[in-house]
C-alpha positions as CSV (number, residue, x, y, z in Angstrom):
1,X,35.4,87.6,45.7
2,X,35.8,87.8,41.9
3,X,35.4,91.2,40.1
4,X,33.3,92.1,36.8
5,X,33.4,95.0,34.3
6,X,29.7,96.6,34.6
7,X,30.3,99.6,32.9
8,X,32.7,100.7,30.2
9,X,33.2,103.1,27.8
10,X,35.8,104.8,25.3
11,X,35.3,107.7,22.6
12,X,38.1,109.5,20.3
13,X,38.4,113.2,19.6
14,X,39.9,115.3,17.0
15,X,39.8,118.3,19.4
16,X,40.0,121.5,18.5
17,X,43.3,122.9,16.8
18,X,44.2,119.3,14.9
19,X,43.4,118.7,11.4
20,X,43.7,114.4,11.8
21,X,43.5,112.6,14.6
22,X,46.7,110.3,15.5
23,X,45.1,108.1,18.5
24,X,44.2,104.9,18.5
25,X,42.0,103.1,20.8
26,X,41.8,99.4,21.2
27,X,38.2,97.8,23.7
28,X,37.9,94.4,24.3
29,X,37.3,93.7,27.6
30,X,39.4,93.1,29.7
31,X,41.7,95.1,27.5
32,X,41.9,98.5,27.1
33,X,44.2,100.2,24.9
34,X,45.1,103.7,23.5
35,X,48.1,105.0,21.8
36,X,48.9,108.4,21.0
37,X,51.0,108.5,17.3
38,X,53.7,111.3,16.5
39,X,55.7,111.9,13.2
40,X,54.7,113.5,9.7
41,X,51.9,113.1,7.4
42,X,50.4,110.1,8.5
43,X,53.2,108.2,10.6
44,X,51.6,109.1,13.4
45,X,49.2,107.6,12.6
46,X,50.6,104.6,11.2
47,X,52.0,103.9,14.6
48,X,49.6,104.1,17.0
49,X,47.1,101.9,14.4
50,X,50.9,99.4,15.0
51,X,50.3,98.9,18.4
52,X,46.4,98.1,18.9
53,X,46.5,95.7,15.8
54,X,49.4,93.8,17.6
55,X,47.0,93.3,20.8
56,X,44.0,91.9,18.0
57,X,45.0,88.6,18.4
58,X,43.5,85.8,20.9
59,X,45.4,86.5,24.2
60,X,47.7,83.6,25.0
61,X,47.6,82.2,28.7
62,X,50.5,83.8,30.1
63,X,50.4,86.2,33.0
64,X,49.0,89.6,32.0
65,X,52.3,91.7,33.0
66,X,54.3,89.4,30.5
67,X,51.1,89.6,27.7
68,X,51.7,93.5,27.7
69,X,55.5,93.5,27.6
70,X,55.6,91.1,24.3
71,X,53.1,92.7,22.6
72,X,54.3,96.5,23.0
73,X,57.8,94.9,22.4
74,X,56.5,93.6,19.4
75,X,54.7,96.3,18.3
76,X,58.4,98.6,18.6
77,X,60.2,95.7,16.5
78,X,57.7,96.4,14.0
79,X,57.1,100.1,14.1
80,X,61.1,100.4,13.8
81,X,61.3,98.3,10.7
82,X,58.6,100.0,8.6
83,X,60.3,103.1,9.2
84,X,63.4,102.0,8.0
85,X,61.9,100.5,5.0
86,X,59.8,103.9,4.2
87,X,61.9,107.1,4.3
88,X,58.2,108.5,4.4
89,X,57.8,107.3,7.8
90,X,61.0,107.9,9.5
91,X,61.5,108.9,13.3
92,X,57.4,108.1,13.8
93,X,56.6,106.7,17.2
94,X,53.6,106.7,19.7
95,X,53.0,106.1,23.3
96,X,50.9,103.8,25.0
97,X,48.9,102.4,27.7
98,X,47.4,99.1,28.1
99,X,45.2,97.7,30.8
100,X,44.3,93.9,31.8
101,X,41.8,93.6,34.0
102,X,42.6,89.8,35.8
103,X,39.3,90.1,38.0
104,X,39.7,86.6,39.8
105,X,43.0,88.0,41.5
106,X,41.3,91.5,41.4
107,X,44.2,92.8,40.1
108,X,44.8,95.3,36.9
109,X,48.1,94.6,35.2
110,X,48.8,98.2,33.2
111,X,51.4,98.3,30.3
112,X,53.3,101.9,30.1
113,X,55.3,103.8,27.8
114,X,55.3,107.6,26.8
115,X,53.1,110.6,28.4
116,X,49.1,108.4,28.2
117,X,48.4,107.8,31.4
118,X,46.3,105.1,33.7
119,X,44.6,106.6,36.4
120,X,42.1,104.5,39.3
121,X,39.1,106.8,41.5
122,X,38.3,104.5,44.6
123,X,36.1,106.5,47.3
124,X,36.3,109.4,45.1
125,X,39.8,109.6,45.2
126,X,41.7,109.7,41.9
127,X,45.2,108.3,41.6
128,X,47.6,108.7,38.9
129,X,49.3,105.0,38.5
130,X,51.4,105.7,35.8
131,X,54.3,108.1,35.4
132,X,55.2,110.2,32.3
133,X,58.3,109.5,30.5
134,X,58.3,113.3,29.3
135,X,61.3,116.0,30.0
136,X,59.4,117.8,32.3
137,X,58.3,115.2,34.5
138,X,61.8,114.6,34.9
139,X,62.9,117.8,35.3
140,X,60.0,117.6,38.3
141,X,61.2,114.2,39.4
142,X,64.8,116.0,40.4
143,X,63.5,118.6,41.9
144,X,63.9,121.1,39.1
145,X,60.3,122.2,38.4
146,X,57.4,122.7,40.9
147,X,54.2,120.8,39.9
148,X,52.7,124.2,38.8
149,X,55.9,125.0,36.4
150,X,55.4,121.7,35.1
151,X,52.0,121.6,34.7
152,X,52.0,124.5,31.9
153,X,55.5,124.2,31.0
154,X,56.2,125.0,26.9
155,X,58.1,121.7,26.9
156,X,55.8,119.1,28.3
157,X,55.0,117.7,25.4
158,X,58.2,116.4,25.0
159,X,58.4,112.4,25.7
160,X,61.9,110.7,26.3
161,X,60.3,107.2,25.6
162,X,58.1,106.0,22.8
163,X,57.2,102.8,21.0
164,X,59.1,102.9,17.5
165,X,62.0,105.1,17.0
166,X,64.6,102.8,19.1
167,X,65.0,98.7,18.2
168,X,64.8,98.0,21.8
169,X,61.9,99.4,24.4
170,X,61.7,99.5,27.8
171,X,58.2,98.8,29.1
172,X,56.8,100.0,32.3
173,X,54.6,97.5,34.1
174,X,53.2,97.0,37.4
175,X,50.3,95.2,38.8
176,X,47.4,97.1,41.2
177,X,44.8,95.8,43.5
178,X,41.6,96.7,42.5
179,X,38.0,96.1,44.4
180,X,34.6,97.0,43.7
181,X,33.8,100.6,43.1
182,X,36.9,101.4,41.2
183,X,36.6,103.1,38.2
184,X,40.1,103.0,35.7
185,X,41.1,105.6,33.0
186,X,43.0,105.3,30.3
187,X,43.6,108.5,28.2
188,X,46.0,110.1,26.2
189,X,47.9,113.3,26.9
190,X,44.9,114.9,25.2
191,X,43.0,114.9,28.0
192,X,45.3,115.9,30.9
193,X,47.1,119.1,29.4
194,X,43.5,120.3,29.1
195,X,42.5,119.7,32.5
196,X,44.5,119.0,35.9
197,X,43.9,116.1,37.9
198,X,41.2,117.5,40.5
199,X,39.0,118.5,37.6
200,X,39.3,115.2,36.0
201,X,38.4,113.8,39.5
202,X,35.9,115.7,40.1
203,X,33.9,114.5,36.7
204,X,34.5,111.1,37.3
205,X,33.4,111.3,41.0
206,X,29.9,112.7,39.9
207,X,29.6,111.0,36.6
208,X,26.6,108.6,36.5
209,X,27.4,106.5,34.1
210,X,30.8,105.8,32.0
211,X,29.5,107.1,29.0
212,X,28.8,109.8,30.6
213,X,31.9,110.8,32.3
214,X,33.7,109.9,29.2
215,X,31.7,112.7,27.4
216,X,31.9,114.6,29.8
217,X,35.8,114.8,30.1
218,X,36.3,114.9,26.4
219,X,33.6,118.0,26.6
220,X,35.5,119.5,29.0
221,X,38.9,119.3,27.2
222,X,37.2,120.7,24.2
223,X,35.9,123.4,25.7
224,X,39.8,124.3,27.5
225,X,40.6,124.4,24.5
226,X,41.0,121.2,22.9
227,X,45.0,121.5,21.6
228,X,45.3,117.5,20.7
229,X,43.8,114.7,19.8
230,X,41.7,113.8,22.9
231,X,41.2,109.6,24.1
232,X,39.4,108.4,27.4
233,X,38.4,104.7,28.1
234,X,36.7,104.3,30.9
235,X,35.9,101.3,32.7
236,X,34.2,100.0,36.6
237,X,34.4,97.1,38.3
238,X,32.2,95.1,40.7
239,X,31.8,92.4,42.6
240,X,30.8,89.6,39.8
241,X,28.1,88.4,41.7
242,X,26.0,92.1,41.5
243,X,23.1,91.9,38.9
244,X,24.7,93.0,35.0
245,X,23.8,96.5,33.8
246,X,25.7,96.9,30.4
247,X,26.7,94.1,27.6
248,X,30.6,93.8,27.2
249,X,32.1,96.6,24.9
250,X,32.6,96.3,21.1
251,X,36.3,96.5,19.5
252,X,37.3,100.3,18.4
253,X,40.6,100.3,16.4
254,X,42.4,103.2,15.4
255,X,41.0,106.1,13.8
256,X,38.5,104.3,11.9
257,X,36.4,105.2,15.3
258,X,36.1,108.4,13.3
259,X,35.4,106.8,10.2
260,X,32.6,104.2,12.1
261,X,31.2,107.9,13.2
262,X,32.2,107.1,17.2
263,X,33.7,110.3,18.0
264,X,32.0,112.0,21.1
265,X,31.2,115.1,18.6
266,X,30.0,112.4,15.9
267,X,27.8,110.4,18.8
268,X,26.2,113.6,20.0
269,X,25.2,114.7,16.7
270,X,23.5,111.1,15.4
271,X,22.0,111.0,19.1
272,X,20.5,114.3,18.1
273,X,19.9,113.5,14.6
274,X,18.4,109.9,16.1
275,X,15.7,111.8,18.2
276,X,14.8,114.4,16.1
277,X,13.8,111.2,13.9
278,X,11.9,109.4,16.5
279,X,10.3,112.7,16.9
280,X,8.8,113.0,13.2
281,X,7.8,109.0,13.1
282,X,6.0,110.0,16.1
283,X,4.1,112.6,14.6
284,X,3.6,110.9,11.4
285,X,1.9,107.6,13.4
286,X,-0.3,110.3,15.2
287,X,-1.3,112.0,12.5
288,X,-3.4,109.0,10.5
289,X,-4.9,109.0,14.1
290,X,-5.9,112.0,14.4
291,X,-7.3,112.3,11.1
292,X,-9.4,109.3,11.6
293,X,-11.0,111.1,14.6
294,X,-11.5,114.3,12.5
295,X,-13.4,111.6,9.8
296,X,-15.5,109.8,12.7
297,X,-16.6,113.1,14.3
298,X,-17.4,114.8,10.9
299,X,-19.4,111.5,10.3
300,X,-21.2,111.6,13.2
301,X,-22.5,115.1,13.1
302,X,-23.4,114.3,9.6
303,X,-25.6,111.8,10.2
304,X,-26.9,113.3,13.9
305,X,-28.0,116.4,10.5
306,X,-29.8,114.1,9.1
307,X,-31.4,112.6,11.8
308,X,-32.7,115.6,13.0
309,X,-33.3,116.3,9.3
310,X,-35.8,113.3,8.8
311,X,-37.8,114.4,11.9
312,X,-38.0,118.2,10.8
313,X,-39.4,116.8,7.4
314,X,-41.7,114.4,8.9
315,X,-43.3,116.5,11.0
316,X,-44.0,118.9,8.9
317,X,-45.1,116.8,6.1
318,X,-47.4,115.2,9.2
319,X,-49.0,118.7,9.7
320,X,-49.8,119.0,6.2
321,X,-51.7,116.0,5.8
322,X,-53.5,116.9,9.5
323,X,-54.1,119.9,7.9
């Protein structure tokens, strides 16, 4: 059996306590990117716009785990040396996590480094495949936190691996089976400091649609509070020979998803703003309608007035002359 991407899709978030986004988010099935940025002013920035330019290129035929190690290694080679060229954007880094979806193996080859995170839900059940290169999941690795301690600890937004600061990187990869019905997520730490697995599962599981379980997690994050920049792609597969629902995605790069006005906040409001002007053009097409009506009934009882007009007159001019 071969496998097909039938639905897909990816939004960027400000959130709530950030100023600029830093995320970057990179669709062209069957890759999926994001990268969350760190460092001052706009390094950030900067770097995670680094790492999905290096994957717009045509993808070479070489095996997917070996197309996601190059890239993100070069992507660090040339993170590293624009910081050392611009004092300005010195010690900036990002993380990131790339999916290739190899549907005639029905496999997904994920590229891994910093706190992002891939996730699959098959039979409702989601799994985390990637694992945090942060202090605390470390620290909870050895035994020194509990998973509650860790999930609200002050220091888990601390990553000991990113793509940038070092020459070198050291990129996680693995391939996983996939079949039809799985759903894959790709987010940044946004996303899960807002909400814990189970809830994330749970709006997946009941989501109809990937659009709308992508709006519906970044909603959700928002409304926990929305402390970071918030990115979720979301993508299901099938078996290729079920009937097409959705055309393949468009390319999103960087933070120009804000500037292109596909933020969920921004897609809400011109969904909003889109209806309300479907709305009016309705009314405006029924309204030269309905005053044509108006003009043919107004007509008509005009002339039915003179109709009965004409008789009143002739009879009574008739009487006269009997008379």
């Amino acid at each position: 059996m071969t496998l097909r991407i039938t639905d897909q899709a990816y939004a960027t978030d400000t959130g709530r306590q950030r100023s600029a986004n830093e995320d970057s988010v990179f669709v062209r099935a069957p890759l999926f990117v994001i990268a969350d940025g760190m460092g001052g002013a706009k390094a950030g920035e900067v770097a995670s716009k680094t790492v999905v330019e290096a994957f717009d290129h045509p993808r070479p035929e070489a095996p997917p785990e070996r197309v996601l190690r190059e890239t993100i290694e070069g992507a660090n080679r040339t993170i590293y040396s624009l910081a050392r060229k611009d004092p300005n954007l010195g010690g900036m880094g990002t993380t990131t996590t790339a999916a290739i979806v190899d549907a005639r193996a029905e496999e997904v080859a994920i590229g891994h480094v910093g706190d992002s995170r891939a996730y699959r839900l098959r039979a409702g059940k989601l799994e985390r495949l990637t694992r945090d290169h942060s202090l605390v999941e470390e620290m909870r690795r050895k035994g020194q936190l509990t998973e509650a301690q860790a999930s609200d600890h002050p220091q888990r937004s601390i990553i000991t691996r990113s793509v940038g600061p070092e020459p070198e990187v050291d990129v996680d990869l693995q391939t996983v089976p996939a079949q039809s019905g799985d759903i894959f997520l790709v987010c940044s730490d946004g996303l899960t400091t807002m909400l814990d697995d189970e809830h994330i599962e749970r709006l997946l599981a009941r989501a109809t649609s990937m659009p709308n379980a992508v709006r519906a997690l970044v909603d959700e994050a928002n409304r926990a509070g929305g402390r970071d920049n918030i990115s979720v792609i979301a993508f299901k597969l099938v078996d290729a020979a079920e009937p097409a629902l959705d055309p393949e995605g468009a390319t999103l790069i960087g933070t120009s998803a804000a500037e292109a006005g596909l933020t969920a906040t921004e897609v809400r409001r011109r969904a909003a703003a889109d209806a309300a002007r479907q709305r009016r053009e309705e009314a405006a097409a029924v309204r030269p309608g309905r005053r044509r009506r108006i003009a043919k009934r107004v007509a008509g009882i005009v002339a039915l007035l003179v109709v009965i007009g004409a008789i009143v007159f002739g009879a009574t001019y008739g009487l006269r002359h009997v008379w």
